[in-house]
MDAnalysis code that builds the backbone (N, CA, C; Angstrom):
import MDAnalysis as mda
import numpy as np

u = mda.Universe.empty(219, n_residues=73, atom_resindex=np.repeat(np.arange(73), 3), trajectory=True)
u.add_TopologyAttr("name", ["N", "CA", "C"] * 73)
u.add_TopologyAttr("resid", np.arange(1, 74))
u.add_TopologyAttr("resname", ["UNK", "UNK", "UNK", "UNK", "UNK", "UNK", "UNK", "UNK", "UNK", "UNK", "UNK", "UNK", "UNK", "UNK", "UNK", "UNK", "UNK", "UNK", "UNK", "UNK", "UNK", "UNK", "UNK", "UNK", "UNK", "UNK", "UNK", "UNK", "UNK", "UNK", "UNK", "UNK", "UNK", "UNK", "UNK", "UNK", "UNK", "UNK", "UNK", "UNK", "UNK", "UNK", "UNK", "UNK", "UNK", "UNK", "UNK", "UNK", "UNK", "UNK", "UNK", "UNK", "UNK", "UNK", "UNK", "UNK", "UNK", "UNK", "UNK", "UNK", "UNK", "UNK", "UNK", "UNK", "UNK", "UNK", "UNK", "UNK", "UNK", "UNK", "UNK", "UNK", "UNK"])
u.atoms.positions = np.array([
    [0.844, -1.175, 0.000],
    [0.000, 0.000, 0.000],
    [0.888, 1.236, 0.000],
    [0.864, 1.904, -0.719],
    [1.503, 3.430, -0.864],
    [0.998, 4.068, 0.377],
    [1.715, 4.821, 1.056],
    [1.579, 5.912, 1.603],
    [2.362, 7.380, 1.314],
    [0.973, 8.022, 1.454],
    [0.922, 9.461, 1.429],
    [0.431, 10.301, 2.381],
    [1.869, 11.275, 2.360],
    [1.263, 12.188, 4.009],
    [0.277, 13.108, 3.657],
    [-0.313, 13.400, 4.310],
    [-1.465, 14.292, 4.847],
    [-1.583, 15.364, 5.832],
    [-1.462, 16.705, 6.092],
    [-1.543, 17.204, 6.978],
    [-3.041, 17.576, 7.354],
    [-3.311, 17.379, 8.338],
    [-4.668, 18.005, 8.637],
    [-4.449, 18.864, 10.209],
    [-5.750, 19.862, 10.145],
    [-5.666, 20.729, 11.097],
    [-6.951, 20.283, 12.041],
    [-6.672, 19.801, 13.294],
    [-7.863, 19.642, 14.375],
    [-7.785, 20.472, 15.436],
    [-9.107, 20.913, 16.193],
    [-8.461, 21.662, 17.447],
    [-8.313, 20.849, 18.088],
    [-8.390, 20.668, 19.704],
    [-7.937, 20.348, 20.585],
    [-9.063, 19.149, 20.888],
    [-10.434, 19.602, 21.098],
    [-11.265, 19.320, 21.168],
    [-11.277, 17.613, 20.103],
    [-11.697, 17.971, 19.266],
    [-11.381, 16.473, 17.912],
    [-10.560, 15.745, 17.995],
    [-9.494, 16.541, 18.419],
    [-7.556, 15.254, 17.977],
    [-8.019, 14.998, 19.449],
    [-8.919, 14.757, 20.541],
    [-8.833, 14.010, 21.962],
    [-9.525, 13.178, 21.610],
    [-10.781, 13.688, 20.788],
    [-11.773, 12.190, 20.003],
    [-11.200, 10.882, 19.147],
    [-10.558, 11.630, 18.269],
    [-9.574, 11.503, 17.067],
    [-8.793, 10.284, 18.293],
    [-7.964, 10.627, 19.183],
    [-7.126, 10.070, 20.002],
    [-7.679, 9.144, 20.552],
    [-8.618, 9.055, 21.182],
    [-9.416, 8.438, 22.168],
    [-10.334, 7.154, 21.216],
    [-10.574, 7.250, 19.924],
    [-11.739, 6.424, 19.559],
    [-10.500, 5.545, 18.975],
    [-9.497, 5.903, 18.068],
    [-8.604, 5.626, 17.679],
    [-7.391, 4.251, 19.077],
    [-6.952, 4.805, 20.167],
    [-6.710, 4.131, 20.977],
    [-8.013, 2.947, 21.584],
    [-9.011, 3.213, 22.038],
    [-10.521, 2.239, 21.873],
    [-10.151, 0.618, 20.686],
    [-9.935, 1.317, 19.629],
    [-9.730, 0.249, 18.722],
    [-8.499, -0.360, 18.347],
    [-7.533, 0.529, 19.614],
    [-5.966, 0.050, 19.530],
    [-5.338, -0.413, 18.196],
    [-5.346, 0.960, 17.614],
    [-5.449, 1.323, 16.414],
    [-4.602, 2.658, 16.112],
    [-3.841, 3.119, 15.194],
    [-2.818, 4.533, 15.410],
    [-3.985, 5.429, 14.531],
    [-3.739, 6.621, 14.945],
    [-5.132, 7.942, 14.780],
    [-4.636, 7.816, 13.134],
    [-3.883, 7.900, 12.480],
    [-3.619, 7.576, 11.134],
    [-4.139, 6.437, 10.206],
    [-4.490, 5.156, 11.334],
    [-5.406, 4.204, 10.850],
    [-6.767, 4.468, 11.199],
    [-6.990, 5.120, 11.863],
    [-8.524, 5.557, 12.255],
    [-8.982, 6.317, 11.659],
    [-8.167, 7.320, 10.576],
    [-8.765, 8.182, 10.064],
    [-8.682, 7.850, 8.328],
    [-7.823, 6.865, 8.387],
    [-7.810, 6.551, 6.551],
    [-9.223, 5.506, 6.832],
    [-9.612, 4.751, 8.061],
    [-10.546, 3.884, 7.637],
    [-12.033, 4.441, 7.781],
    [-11.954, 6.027, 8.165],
    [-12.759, 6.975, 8.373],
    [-13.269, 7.722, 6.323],
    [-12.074, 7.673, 6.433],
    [-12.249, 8.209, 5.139],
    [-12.730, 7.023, 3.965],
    [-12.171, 5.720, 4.167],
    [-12.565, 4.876, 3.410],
    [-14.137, 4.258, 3.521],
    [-14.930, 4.407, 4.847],
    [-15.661, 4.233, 5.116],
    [-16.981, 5.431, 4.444],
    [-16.394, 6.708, 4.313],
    [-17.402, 7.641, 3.572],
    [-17.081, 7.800, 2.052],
    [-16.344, 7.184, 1.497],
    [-16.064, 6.865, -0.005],
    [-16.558, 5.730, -0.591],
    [-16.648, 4.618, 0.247],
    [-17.624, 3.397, -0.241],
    [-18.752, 4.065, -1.215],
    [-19.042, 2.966, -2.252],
    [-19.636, 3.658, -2.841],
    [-20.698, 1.983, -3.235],
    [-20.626, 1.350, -2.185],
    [-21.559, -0.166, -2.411],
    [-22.486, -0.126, -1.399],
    [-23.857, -0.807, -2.153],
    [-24.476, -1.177, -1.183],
    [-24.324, -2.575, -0.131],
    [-25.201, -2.304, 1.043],
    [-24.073, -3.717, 1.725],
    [-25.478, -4.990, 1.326],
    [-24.673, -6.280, 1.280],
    [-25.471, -6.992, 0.906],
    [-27.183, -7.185, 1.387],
    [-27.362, -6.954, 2.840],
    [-29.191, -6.987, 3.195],
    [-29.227, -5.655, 2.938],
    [-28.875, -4.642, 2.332],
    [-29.757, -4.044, 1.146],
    [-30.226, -4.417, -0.141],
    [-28.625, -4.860, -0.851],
    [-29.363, -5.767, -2.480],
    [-29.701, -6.728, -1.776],
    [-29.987, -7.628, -1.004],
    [-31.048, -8.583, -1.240],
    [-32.697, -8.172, -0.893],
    [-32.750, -6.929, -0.401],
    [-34.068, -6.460, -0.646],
    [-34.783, -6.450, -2.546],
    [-33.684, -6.418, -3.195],
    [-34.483, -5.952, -4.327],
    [-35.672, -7.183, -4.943],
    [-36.412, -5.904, -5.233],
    [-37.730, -7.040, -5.998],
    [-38.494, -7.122, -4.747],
    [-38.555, -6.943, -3.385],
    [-39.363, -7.505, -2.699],
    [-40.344, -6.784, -2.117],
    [-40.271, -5.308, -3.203],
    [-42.001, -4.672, -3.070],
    [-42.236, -4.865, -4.055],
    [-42.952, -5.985, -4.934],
    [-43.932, -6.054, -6.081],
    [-44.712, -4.739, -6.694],
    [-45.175, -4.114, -5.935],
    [-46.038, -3.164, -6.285],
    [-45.405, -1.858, -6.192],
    [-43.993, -1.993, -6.507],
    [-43.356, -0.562, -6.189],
    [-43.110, 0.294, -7.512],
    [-43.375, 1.426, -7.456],
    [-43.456, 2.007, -8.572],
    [-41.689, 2.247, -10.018],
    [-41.792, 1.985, -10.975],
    [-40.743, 2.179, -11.711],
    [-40.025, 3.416, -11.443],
    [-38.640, 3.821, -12.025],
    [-38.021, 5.288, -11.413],
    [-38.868, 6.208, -12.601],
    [-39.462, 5.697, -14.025],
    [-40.388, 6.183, -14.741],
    [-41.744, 6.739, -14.025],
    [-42.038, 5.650, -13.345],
    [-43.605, 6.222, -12.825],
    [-43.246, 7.300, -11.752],
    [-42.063, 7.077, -10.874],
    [-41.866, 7.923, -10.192],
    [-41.553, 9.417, -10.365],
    [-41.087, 9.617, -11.663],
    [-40.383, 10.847, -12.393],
    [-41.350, 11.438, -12.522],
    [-42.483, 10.716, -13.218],
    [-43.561, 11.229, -14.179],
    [-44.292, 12.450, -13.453],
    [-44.605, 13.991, -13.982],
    [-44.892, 14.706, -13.325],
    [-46.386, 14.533, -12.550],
    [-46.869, 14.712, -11.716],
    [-47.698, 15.045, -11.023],
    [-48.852, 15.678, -11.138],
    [-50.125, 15.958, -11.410],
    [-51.567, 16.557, -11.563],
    [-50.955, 17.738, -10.753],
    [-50.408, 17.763, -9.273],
    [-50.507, 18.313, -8.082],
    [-49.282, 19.476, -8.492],
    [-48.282, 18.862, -9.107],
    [-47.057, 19.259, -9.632],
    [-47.090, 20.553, -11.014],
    [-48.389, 20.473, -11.875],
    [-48.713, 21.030, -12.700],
    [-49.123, 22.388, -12.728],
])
């Protein structure tokens, strides 16, 4: 894995969170925060979401849903 530095600016307040949640998972604040960041870049759904699909029959298409509105008019 490449590494690349990063500077970031926290106050005092955060880098104790930052510190504290990071030590919790006995873990270095540098791994807590790349898996912070990797965690809001995901870009998948997790599997018991796709296996919901299909299982409202009666759910409307993203067509029917688009389609403007009487109310909308």
């Amino acid at each position: 894995m490449a590494q690349v530095k990063v500077t970031i600016n926290l106050d005092d307040e955060l880098e104790f969170k930052v510190r504290k949640a990071a030590e919790a998972m006995n873990i270095s604040k540098s791994r807590w925060i790349a898996a912070i960041i990797e965690e809001k870049l995901k870009n998948d759904w997790p599997a018991s979401v796709l296996a919901l699909e299909g299982a409202w029959v009666d759910f409307p298409s993203a067509d029917e849903i688009r389609k403007p509105s009487r109310e909308n008019s």
